[in-house]
VEXDREN-2710 file (C-alpha; in Angstrom, 1 decimal):
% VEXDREN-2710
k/r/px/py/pz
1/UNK/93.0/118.0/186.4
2/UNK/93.9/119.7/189.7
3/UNK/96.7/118.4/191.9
4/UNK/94.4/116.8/194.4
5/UNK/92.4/114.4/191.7
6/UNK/95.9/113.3/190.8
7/UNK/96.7/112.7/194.1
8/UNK/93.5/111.0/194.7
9/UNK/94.4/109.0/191.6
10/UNK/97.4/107.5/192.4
11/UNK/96.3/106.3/195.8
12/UNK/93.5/104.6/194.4
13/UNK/95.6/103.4/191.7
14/UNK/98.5/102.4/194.2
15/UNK/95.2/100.2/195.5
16/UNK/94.1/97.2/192.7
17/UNK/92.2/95.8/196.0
18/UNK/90.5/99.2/195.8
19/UNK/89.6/102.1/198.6
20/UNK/87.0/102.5/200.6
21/UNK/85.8/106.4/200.5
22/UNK/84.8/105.7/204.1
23/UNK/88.7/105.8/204.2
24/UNK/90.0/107.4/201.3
25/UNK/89.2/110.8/203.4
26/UNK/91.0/109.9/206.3
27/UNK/94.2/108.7/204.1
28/UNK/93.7/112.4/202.0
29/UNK/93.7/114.1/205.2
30/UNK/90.4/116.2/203.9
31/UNK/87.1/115.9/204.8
32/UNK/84.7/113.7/203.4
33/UNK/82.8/116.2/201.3
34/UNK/85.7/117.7/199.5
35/UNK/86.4/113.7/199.2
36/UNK/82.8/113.3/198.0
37/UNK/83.3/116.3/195.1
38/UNK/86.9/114.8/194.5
39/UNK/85.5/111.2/193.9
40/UNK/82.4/112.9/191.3
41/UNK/85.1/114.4/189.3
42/UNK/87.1/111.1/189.1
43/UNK/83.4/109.5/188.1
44/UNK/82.4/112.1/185.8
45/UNK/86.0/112.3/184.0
46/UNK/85.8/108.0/183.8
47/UNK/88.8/107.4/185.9
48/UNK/87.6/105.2/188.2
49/UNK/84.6/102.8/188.9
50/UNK/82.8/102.8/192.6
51/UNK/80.7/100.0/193.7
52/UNK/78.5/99.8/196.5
53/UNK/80.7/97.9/199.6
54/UNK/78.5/97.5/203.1
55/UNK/81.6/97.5/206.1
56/UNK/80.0/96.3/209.7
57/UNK/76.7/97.2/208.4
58/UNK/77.3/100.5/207.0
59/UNK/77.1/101.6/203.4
60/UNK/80.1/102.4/202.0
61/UNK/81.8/102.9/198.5
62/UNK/84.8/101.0/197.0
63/UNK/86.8/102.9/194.7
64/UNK/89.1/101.2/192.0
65/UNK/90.9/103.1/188.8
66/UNK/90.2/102.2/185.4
67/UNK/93.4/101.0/183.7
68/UNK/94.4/103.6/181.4
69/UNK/94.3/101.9/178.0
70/UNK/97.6/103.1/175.7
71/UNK/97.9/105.1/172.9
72/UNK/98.7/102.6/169.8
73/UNK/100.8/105.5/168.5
74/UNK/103.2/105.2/170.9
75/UNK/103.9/101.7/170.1
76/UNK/104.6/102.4/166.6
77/UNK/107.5/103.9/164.6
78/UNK/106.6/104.1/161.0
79/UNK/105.2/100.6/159.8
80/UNK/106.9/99.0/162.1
81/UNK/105.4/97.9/166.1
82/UNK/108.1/98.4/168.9
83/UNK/110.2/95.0/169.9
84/UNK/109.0/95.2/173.3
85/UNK/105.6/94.3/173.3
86/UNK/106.2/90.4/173.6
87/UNK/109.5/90.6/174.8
88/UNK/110.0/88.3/177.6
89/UNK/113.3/89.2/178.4
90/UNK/115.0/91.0/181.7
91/UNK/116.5/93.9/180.8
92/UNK/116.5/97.9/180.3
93/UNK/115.2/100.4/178.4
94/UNK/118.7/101.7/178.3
95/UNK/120.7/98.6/176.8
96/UNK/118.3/96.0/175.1
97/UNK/119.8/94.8/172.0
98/UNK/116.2/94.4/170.3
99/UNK/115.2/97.6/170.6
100/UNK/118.5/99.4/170.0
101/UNK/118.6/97.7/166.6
102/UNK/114.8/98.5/166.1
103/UNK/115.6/102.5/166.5
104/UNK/118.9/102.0/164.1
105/UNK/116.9/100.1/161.8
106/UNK/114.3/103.2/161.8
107/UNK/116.8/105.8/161.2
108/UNK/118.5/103.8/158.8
109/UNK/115.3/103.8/156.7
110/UNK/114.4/107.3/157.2
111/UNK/118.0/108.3/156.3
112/UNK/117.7/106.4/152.4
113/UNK/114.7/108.2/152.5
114/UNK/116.1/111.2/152.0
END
């Protein structure tokens, strides 16, 4: 993906009301058919969804990302699902109790393992 399809990405994304392409040019500082080609990609690749949007009578487009659904792998460290996913508390990644004794717990097991 080139630099300005990411770019383009996180402004729409930075957007949950969504962008007008009538504006998402203007914002870009390109012109609207480089905008036009920019926005295909994002449709053809499945990024985002555009519906049809009239603004003072004139047919415009309003752009939205898809949410980006997460790998399940990512959650998971052998059988076991990371604490985190219903947590409810405040905290860091950097000192939560839960998931400091998840990641012992997991090396503890792989080390009897061996």
């Amino acid at each position: 993906m080139s630099d300005i399809e990411d770019v383009t990405f996180k402004l729409i994304h930075s957007h949950p009301e969504g962008v007008l392409q009538s504006e998402l040019w203007k914002l870009l500082k390109i012109d609207s058919r480089k905008c036009s080609r920019v926005v295909k990609k994002m449709l053809d690749a499945d990024r985002i969804n555009r519906v049809e949007y009239k603004k003072n009578g004139v047919k415009t487009f309003l752009l939205k990302a898809k949410k980006i659904a997460v790998d399940p792998n990512l959650l998971i460290a052998g059988d076991e699902l990371i604490p985190c996913i219903n947590c409810e508390e405040e905290c860091s990644v950097e000192d939560c109790p839960h998931l400091m004794d998840w990641m012992y717990q997991l090396a503890i097991e792989e080390f009897e393992k061996e």
